[in-house]
FINUMAR-599730 format. One record per residue (C-alpha): residue in one letter; x, y, z. Coordinates in nm, 2 decimals. Layout:
{res->a X->X Y->Y Z->Z}
...
END
This chain:
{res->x X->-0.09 Y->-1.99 Z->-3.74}
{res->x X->-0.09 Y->-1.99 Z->-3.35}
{res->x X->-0.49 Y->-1.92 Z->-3.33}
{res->x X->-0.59 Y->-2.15 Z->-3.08}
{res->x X->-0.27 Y->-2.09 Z->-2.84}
{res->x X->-0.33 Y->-1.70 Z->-2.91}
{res->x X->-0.71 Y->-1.71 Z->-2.75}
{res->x X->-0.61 Y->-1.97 Z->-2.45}
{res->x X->-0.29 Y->-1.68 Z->-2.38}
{res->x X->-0.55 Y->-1.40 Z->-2.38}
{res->x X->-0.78 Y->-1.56 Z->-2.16}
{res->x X->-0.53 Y->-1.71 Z->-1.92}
{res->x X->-0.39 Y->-1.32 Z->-1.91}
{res->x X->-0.78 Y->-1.22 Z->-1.85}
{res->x X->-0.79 Y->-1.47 Z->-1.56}
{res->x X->-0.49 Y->-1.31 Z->-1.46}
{res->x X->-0.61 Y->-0.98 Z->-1.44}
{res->x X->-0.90 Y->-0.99 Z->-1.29}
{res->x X->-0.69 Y->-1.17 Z->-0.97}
{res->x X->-0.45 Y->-0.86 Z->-0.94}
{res->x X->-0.73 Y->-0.70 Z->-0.98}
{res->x X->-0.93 Y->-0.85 Z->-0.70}
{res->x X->-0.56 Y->-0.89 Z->-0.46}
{res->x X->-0.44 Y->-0.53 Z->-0.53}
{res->x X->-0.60 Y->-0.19 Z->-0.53}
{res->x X->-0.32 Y->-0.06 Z->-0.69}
{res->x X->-0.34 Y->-0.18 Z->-1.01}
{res->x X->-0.76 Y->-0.09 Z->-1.08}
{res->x X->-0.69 Y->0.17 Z->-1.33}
{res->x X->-0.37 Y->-0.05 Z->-1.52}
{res->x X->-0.59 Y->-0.38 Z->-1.53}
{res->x X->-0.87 Y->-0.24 Z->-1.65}
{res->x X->-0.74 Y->-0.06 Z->-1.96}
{res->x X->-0.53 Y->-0.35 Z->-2.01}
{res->x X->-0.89 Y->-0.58 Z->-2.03}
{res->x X->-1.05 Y->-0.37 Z->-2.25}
{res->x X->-0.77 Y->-0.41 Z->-2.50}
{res->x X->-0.75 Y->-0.81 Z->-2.41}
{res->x X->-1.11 Y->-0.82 Z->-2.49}
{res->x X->-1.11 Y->-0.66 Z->-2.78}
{res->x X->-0.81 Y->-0.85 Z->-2.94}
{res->x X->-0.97 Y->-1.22 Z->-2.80}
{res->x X->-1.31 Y->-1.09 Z->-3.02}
{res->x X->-1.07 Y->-0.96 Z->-3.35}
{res->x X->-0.90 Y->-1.31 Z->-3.32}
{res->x X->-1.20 Y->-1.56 Z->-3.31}
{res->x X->-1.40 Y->-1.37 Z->-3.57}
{res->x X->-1.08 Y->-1.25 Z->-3.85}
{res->x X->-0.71 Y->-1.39 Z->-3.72}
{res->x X->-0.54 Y->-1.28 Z->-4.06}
{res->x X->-0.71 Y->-0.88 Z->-4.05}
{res->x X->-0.74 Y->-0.79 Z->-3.67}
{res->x X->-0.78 Y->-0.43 Z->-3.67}
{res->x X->-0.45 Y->-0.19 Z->-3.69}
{res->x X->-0.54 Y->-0.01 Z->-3.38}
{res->x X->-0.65 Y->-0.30 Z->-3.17}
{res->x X->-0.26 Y->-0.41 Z->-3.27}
{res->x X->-0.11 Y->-0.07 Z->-3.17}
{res->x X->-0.35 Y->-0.08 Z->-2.86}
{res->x X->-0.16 Y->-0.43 Z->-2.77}
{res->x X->0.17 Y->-0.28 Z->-2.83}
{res->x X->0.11 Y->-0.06 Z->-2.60}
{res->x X->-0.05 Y->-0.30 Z->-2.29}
{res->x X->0.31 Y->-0.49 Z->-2.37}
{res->x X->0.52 Y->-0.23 Z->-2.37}
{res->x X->0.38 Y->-0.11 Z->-2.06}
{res->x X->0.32 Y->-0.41 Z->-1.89}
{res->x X->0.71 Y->-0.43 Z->-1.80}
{res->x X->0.68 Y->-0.14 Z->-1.59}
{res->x X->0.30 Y->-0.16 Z->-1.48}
{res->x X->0.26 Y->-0.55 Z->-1.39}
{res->x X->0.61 Y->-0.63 Z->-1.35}
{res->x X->0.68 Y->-0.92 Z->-1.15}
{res->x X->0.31 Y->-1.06 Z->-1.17}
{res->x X->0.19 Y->-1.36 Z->-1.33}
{res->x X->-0.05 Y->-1.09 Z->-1.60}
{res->x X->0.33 Y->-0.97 Z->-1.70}
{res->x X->0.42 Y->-1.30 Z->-1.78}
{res->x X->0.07 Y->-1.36 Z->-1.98}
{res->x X->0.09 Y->-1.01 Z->-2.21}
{res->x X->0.45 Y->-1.11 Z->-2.27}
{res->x X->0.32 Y->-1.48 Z->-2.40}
{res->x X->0.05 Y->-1.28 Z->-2.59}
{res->x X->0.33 Y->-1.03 Z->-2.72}
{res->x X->0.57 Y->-1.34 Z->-2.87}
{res->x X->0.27 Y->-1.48 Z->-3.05}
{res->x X->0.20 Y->-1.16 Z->-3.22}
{res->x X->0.57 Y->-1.05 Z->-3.30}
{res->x X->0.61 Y->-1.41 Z->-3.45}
{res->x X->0.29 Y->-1.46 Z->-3.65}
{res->x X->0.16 Y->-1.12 Z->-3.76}
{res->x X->0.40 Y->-0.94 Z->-4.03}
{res->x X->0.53 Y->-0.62 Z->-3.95}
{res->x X->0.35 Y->-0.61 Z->-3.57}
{res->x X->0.74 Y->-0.49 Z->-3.43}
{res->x X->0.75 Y->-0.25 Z->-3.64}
{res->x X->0.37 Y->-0.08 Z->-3.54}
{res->x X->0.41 Y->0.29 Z->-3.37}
{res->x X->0.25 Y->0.27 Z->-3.04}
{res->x X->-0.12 Y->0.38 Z->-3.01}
{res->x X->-0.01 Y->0.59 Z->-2.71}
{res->x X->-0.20 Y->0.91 Z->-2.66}
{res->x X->-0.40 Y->0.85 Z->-2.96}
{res->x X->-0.60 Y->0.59 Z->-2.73}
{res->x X->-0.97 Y->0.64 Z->-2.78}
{res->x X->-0.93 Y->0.98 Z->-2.95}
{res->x X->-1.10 Y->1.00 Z->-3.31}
{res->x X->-1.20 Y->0.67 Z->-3.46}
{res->x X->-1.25 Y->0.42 Z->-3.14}
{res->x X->-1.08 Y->0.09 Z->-3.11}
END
């Protein structure tokens, strides 16, 4: 398993964030929401790799899905894409997950 490299891509994408963040009003809303899902995934990873929560998974489909059109041509694209490959790679079935989408924070929370 790609543990290790998993937490060093979410925090370099973290890093990442908060300097778009800082370097371009543009992006707030984006980068935040994209944090908060970061975070949680960096927590679900250190404390249980092999069962990270089924809606922190769909949460990071998402951030990657939308990170083509939201970040694109940024370095924090570049990191959720690394972050994305790790996932599609070592956790079964993660391709096939149907995005959390609209579903975000509604009933049970992430």
């Amino acid at each position: 398993m790609k543990k290790k490299e998993l937490i060093t891509s979410i925090e370099v994408a973290l890093k990442e964030a908060d300097i778009l963040k800082e370097f371009s009003k543009d992006y707030t809303e984006d980068v935040e929401s994209a944090k908060y899902v970061l975070n949680l995934l960096r927590e679900v990873v250190i404390k249980d790799f092999e069962n990270i929560n089924i809606r922190i998974l769909r949460a990071m489909h998402d951030v990657g899905m939308s990170s083509y059109k939201d970040f694109a041509n940024t370095k924090l694209e570049g990191a959720i894409n690394k972050i994305t490959s790790i996932l599609y790679d070592e956790i079964p079935g993660y391709k096939d997950l149907e995005p959390l989408r609209m579903d975000f924070g509604q009933q049970n929370p992430i």
